[in-house]
MITIKOL-518747 format. One record per residue: y negated, x, z of N, C-alpha, C in turn. Coordinates in steps of 0.1 Angstrom, whole numbers, plus 2048, in hexadecimal, padded with zeros to 3 digits. Atoms other than C-alpha are relative to their C-alpha. Layout:
<nodes>
YXZYXZYXZ;...
</nodes>
This chain:
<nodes>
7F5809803C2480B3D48087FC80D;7F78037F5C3780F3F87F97F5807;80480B7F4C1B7F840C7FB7F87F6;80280B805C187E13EF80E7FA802;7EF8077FBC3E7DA3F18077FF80D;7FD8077F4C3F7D64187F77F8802;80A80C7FDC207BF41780B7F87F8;7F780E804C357AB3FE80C7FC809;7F58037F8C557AE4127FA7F580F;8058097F6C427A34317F77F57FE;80280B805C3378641E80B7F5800;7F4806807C5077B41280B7F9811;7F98037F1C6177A4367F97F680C;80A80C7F9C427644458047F37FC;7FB80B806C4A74D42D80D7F9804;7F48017FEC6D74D4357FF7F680C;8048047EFC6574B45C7F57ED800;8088057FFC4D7324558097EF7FF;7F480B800C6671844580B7FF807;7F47FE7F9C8172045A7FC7F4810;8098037F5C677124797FD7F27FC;80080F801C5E6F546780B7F77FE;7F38027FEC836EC45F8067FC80E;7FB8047F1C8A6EC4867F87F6803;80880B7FAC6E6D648E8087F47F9;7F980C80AC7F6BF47480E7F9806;7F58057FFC9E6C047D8017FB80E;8028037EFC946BE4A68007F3803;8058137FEC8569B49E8107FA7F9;7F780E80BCA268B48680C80280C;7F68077F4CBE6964A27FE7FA80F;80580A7F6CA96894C180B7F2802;7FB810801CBE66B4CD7F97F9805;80B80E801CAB64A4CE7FC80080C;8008007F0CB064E4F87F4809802;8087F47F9C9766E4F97F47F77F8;80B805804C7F6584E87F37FC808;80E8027F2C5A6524FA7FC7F57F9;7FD815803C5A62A4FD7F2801804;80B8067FDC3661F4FE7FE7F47FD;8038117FCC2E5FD50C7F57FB803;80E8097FFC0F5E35118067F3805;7FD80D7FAC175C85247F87F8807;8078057FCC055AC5338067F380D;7FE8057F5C095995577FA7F7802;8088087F9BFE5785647FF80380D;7FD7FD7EEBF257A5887FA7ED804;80080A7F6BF055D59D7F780280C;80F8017F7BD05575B37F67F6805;80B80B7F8BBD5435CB7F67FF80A;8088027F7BA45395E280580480E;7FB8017EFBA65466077F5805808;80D8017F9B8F54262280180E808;8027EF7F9B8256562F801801810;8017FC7F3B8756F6527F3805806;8097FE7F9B6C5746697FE8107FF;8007EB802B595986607FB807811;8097FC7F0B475AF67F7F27F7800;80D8097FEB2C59968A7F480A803;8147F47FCB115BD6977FF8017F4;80A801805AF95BE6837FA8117F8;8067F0800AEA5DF6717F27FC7F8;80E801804AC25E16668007F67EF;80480680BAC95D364380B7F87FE;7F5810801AE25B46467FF7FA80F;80080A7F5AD459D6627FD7F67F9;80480D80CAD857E6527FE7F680C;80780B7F8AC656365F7FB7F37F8;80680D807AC554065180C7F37FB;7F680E806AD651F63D7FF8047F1;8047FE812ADF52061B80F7FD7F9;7ED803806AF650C6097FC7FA7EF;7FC7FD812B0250D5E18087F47FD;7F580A804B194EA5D080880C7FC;7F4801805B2F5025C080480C810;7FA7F47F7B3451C5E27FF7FA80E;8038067F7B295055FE7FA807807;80D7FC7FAB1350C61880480E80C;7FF7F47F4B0E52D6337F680280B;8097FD7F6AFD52E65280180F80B;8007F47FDAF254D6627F780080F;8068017F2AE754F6887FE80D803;8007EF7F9ADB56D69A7FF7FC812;8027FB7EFADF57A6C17F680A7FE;80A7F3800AC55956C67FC80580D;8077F97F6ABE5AF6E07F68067FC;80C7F8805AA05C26E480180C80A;8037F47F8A9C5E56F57F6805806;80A7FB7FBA835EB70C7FA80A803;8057EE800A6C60970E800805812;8007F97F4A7D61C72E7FC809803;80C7F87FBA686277457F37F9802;80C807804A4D61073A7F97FE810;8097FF7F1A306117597F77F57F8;80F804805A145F87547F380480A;80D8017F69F25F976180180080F;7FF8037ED9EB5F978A7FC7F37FB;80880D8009E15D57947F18017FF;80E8007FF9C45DE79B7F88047F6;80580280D9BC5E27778037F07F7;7FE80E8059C55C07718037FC7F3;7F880080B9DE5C07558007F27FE;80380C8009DC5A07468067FE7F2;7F880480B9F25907287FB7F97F7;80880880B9E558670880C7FC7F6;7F2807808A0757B6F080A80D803;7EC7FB801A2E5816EA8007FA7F9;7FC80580CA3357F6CA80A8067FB;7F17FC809A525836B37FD8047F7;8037FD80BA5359469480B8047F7;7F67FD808A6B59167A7FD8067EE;8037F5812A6C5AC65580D7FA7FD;7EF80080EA875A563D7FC8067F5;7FC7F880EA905B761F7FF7FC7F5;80080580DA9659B6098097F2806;7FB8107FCAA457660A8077FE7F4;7F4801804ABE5645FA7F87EB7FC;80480B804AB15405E87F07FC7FE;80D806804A8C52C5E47F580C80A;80A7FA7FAA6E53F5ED7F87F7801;80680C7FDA5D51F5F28037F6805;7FA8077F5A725076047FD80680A;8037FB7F2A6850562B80F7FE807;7FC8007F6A7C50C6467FD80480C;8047FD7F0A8050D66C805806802;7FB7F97FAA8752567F8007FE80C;8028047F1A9151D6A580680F806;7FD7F57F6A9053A6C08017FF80D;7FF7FD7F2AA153A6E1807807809;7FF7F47F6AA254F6FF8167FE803;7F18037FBAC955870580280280F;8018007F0AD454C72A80E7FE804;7F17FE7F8AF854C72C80680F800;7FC7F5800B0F56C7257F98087FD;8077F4805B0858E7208068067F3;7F67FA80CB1259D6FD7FF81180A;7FD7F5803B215BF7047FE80C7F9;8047F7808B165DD6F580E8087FC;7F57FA80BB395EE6E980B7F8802;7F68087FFB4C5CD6E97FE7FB7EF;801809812B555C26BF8017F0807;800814801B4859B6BB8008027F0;7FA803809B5558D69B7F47F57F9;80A807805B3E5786838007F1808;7FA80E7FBB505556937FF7FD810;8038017F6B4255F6B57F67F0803;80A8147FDB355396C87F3809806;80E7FE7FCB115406CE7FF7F880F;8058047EFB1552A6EF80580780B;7FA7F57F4B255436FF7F5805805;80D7F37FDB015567017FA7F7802;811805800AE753A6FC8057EE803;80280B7FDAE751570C7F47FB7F9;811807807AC450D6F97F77FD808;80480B7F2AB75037197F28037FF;80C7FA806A985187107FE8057F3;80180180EA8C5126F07EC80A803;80D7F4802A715316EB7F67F87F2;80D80080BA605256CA80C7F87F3;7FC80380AA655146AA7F58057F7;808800809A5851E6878007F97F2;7FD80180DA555106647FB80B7F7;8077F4809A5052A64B8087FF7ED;7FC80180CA5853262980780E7FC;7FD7F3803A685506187F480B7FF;8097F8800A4D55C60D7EE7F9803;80C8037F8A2A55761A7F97FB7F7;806806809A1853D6057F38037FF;80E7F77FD9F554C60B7FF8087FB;7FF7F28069FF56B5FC7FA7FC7F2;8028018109F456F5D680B80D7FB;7F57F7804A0C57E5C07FE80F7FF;8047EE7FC9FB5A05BE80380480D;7FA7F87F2A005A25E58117FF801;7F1803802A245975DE80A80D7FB;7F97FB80AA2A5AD5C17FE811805;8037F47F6A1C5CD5D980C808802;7EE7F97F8A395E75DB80080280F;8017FB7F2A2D5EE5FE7FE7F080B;80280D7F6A315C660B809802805;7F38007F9A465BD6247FC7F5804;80280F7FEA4D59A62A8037FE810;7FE8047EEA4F58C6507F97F3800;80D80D7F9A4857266780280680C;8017F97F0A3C5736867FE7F2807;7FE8097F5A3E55A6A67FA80380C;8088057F5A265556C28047FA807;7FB8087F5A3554A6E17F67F6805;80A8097F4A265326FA7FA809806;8087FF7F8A1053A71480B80480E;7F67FD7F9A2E53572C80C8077FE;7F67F6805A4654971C7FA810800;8087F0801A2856471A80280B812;8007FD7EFA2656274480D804803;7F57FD801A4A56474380580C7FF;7F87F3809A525807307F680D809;80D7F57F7A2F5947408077FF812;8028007F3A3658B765813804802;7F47F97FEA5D59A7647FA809809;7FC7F17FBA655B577C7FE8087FA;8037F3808A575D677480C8087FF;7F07F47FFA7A5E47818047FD7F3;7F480380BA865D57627FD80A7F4;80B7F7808A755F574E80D80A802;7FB7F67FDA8C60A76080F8067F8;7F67FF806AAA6057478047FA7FA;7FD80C80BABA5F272B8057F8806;7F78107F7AD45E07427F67FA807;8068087F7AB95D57587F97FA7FE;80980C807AA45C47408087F57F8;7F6804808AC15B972B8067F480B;7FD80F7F8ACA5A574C7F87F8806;80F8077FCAA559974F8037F87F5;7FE806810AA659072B8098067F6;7F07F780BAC658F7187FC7FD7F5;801801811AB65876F67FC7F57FD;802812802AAF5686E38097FE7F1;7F580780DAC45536C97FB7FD7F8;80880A808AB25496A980C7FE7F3;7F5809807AC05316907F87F67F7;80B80780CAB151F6718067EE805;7F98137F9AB04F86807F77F97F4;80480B810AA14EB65B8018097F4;8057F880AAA74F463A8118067FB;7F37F8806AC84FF6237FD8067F7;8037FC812AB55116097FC810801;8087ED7FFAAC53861980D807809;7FF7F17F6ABF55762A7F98087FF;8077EE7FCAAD574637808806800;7FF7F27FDAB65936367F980B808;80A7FB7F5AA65A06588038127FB;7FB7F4800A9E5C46567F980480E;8067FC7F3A895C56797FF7F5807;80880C7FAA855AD6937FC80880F;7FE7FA7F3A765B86B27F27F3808;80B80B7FBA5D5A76CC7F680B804;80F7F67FBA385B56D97F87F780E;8098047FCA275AD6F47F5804805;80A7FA7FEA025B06F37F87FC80F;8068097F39EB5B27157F280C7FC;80A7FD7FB9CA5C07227FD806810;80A7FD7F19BA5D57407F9805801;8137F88059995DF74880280B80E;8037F47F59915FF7597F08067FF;80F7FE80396F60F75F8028087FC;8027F780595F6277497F2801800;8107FD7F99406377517F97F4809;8038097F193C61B76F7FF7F47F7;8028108089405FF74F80D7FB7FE;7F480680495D5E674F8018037F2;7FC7FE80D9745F172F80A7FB7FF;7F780A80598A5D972180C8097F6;7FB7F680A9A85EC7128107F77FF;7F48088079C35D96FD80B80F7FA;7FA7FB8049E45E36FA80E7F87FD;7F3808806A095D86EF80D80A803;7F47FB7FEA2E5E16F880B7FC7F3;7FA80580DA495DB6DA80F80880A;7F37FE7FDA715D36E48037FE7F3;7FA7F980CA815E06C280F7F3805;7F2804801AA15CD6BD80580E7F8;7F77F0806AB15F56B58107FF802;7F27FC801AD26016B280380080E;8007F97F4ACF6086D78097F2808;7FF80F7FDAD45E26DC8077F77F9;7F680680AAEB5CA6CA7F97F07F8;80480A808AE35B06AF80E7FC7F8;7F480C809AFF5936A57FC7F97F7;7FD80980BB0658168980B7F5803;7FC808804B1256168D7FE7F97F1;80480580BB1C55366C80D7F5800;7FB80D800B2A5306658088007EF;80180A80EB365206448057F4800;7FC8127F9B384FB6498027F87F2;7F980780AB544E66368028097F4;7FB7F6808B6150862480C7F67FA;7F5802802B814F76207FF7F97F4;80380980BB724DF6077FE8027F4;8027FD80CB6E4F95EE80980D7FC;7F47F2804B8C50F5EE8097F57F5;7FB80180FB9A50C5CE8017F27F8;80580A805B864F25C48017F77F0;801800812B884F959D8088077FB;7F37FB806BA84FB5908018127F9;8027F8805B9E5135777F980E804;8097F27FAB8652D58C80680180D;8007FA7F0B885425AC7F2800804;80B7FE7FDB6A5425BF80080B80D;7FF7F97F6B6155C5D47EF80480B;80D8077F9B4255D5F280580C809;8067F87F5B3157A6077F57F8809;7F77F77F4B2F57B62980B7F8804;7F68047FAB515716337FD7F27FB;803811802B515526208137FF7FA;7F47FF806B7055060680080D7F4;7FD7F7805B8356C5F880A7F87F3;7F2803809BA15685D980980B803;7F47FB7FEBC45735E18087FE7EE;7F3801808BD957F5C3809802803;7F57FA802BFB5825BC8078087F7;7FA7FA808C0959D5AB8138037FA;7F4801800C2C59A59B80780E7FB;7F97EA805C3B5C25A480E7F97FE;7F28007FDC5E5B35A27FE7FD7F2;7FD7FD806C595A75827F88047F3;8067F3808C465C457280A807800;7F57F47FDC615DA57E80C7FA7F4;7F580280EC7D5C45677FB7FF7F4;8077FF80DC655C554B80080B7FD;8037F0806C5F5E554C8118077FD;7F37F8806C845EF5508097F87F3;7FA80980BC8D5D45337FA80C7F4;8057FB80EC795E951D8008107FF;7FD7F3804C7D60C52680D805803;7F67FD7FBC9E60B53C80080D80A;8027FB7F1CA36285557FB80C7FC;8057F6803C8C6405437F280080D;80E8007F4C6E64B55A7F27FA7F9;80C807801C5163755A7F58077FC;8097FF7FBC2E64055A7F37FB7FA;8078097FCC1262955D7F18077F9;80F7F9807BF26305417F57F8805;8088067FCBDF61554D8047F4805;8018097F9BDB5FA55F7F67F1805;80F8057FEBBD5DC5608037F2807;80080E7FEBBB5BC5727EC7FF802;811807801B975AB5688017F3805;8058087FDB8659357A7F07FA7F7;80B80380CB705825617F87F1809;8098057FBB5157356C7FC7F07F7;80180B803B4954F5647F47F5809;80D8087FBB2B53556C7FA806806;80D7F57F8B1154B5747F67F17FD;80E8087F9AF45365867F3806801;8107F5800ACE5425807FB7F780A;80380B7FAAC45255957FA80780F;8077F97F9AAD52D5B380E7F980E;7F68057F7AD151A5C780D8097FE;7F07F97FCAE65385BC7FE80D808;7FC7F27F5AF65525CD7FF80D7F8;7FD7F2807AF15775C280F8057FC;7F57F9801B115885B47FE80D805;7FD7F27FBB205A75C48058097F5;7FD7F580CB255C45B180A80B800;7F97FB7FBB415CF5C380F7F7806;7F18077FAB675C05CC80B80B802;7F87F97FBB7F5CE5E18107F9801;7EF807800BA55C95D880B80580E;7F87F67F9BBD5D35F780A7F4806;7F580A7FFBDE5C46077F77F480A;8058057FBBDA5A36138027FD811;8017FA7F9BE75AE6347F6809807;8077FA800BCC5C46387F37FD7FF;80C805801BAD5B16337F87FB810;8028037EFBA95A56597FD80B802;8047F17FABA85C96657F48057FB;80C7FD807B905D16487F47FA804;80E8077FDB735B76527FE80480A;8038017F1B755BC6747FB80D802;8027F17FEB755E46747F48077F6;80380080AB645E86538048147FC;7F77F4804B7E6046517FB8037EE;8037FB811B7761C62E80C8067FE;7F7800808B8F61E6168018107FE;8017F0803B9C6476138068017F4;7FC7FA80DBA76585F680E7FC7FF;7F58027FFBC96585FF8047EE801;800812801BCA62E6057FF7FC7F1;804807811BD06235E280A7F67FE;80080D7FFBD76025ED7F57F6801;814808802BB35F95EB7FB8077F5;8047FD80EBA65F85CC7F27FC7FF;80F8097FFB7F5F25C67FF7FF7F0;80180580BB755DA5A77F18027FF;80E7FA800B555E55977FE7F47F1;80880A80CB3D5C75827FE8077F7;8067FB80CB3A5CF55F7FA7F97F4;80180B80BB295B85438078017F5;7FD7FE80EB3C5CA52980D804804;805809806B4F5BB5197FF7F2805;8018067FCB5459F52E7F67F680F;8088087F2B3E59754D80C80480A;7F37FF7FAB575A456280580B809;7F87F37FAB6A5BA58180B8017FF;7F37FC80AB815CF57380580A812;7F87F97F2B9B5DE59080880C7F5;7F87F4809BAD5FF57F8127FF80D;7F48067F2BD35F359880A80F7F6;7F57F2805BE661657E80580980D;7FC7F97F8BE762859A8097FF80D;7F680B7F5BF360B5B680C7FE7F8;7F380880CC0A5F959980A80E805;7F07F4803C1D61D59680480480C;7FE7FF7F6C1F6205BA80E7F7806;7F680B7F7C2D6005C580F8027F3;7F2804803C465FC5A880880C801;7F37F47FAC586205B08057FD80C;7F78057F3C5E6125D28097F17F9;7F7806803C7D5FE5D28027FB7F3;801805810C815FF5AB80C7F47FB;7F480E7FDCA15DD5AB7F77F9808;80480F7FCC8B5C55BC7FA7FC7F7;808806809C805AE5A07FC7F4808;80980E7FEC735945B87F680180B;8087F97FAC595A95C77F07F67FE;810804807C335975C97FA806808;80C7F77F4C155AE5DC7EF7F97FE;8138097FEBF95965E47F880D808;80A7F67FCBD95A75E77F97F7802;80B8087FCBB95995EE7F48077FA;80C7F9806B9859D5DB7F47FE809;80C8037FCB7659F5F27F38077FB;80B7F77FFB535AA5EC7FD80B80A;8007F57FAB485C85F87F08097FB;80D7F7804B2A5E25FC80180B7FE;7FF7F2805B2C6015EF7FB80C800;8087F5803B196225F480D80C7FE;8007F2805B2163D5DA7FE80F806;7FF7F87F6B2965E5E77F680D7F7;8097F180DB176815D68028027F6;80180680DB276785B67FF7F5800;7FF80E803B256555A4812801802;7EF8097FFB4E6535A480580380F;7F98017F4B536575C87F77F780A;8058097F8B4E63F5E480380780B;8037FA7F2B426496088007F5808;7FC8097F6B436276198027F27FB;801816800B4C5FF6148057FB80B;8008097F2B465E56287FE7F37F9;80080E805B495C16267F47FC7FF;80B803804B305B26127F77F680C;8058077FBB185A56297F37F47FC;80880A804AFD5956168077F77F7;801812809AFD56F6078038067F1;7FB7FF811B115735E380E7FC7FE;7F6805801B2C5655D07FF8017F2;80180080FB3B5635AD80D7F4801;7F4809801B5554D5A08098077F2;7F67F980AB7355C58A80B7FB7FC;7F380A805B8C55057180C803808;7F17FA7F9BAF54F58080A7FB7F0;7F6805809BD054B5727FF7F27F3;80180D807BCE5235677F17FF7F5;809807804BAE52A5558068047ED;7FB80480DBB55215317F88087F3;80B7F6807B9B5345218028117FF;8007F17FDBA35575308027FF80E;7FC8017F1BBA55554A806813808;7FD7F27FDBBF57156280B80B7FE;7F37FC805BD858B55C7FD813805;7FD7F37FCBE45B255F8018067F6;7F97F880FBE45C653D80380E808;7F77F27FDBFC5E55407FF8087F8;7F67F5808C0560252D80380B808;7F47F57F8C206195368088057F4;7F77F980AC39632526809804807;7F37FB7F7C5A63B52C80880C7F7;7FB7F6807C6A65952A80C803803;
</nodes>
């Protein structure tokens, strides 16, 4: 009977305890005053955005962006792409004694690319010539907007080619080969062969001393707006012959030298866009935007008044910032063998800051979260989404009373390599290859640009 009647007693007292616990919770909430309340808000921002012509990016060159060619779009206008090219000589190089009678059989060019950018059937020209004025510099930065006549008068014109993207000879099985590699190649003269063979042997003895024999050559598409290359090798070869005896019998013995355009040696990019001006903010409704260095879009963001919005609605409780989205929604996509590829990458950062960026192709660090990278998505809209939660709640804690705050940014393409996870980035760099999209802005009537929020205040 004694531990039946302290089980009940301590029954009875849970109970007690139990309601007593729910009671506080009760009463905790009904005297709360309205002030300790946690204000959640959704708000939405127009931004304001335009056309602005890109600043000239680094003009060297790396193995897979030597763009080489003409190529122009009605809705993006046209891009021309020139190359400088050195080549590196094999130092040390000894030939034959005379008295084996070394003897020159071609100097030819030989250009690989990766992939091209418009018609695989339209011809064009390619013109190649020797550069005879300045010297390019090996650790001097040239800028994409470098004048090519600083290096090359034309005065010697080495070779012309017509060619096509892809080699019309081929049949699609040799095409469709994972192991093709597309090229052309160029056969000098006869006099260009004597030339290049009958240099100074001294000139073997080191890069500068061939480099001031032969500073390179200039090539440049002189027909044709319908192709870019994407060089991934260009180098030159030149083959000869000399006979020596073997077992008391003249022997004929062919051989070949190859100057590598390498890292060792510098490869420019001149790149053009002729009559840009004619298509900045051409269409009321869209932004257009154009890789390499063509036209970017500048928004403006209104932090001055976000900040009275936000304190209209929470007042001087603390902020903090659940999300954040400004989408760029994709519009007139072109399948057309005259469009431009889209990038799959855009880089938001101050518009202050974009000059330094092209030129340096400075990487964005962890701590910099004033660069924001926009990632293509089809879902649900066709569209690069920026996540700005983390910028937004930045900027509006500084100087919280300025409501007439605006922080233009600037949107460019960009290249991206992924670091050992998928969510981290190890390098961007300004988009170098031929691409462009075009995106609604504010005035578009359909789905005009904007900033959705949510925040809470506490």
């Amino acid at each position: 009977m004694r531990k039946l009647y302290i089980s009940i007693v301590a029954f009875v007292v849970a109970l007690l305890a139990m309601g007593c616990s729910q009671n506080s919770n009760i009463v905790g909430i009904e005297i709360q005053p309205d002030s300790d309340a946690i204000a959640a808000v959704v708000d939405v921002f127009d931004v304001i955005s335009r056309d602005v012509a890109a600043p000239p990016v680094s003009a060297q060159c790396d193995t897979s962006a030597m763009l080489l060619g003409n190529f122009y779009n009605a809705r993006y206008g046209g891009t021309k792409a020139d190359l400088l090219v050195q080549f590196m000589p094999p130092e040390g190089y000894n030939f034959p004694a005379d008295a084996l009678n070394p003897t020159p059989d071609s100097l030819v060019l030989t250009l690989t690319y990766n992939g091209f950018c418009g018609s695989k059937n339209e011809p064009f020209e390619i013109a190649v010539y020797e550069m005879t004025s300045g010297n390019i510099e090996y650790n001097k930065q040239y800028l994409s907007d470098l004048n090519v006549n600083d290096y090359c008068d034309r005065s010697i014109l080495m070779g012309k080619r017509i060619s096509t993207s892809i080699d019309q000879t081929l049949t699609n099985e040799q095409i469709d080969d994972e192991d093709f590699q597309p090229y052309i190649s160029y056969k000098f003269t006869n006099e260009q062969l004597q030339r290049f063979f009958n240099m100074p042997k001294s000139v073997y003895e080191s890069r500068e001393k061939f480099l001031n024999e032969f500073k390179g050559i200039y090539m440049t598409m002189s027909y044709g707006q319908s192709t870019m290359l994407y060089l991934r090798e260009v180098y030159l070869q030149l083959f000869y012959h000399y006979t020596y005896k073997k077992n008391g019998v003249d022997t004929v013995m062919s051989t070949y030298i190859t100057y590598p355009a390498s890292h060792e040696v510098r490869q420019l990019n001149a790149i053009s866009h002729p009559n840009r001006e004619q298509f900045l903010n051409k269409i009321d409704s869209v932004n257009v935007i154009k890789a390499a260095g063509g036209i970017y879009t500048e928004v403006e963001i209104p932090i001055g008044e976000m900040r009275r919005r936000i304190h209209d609605s929470i007042g001087n409780k603390m902020m903090m910032m659940n999300s954040a989205l400004l989408s760029f929604e994709v519009t007139n996509v072109d399948l057309t063998t005259r469009n431009l590829p889209m990038f799959s990458y855009l880089l938001m950062l101050p518009s202050d800051k974009v000059e330094e960026f092209v030129k340096s192709n400075a990487v964005p660090t962890s701590s910099d979260i004033d660069k924001v990278v926009g990632y293509y998505s089809i879902v649900p809209n066709k569209e690069y989404q920026f996540d700005l939660a983390y910028l937004l709640a930045k900027r509006l804690r500084e100087d919280p009373t300025n409501y007439d705050e605006v922080l233009k940014m600037t949107v460019l393409p960009v290249s991206v390599v992924n670091g050992i996870t998928s969510n981290s980035v190890s390098s961007i760099r300004p988009m170098k290859q031929l691409s462009a999209a075009s995106v609604r802005n504010s005035s578009n009537s359909y789905s005009p640009m904007r900033i959705e929020i949510s925040y809470s205040g506490f």
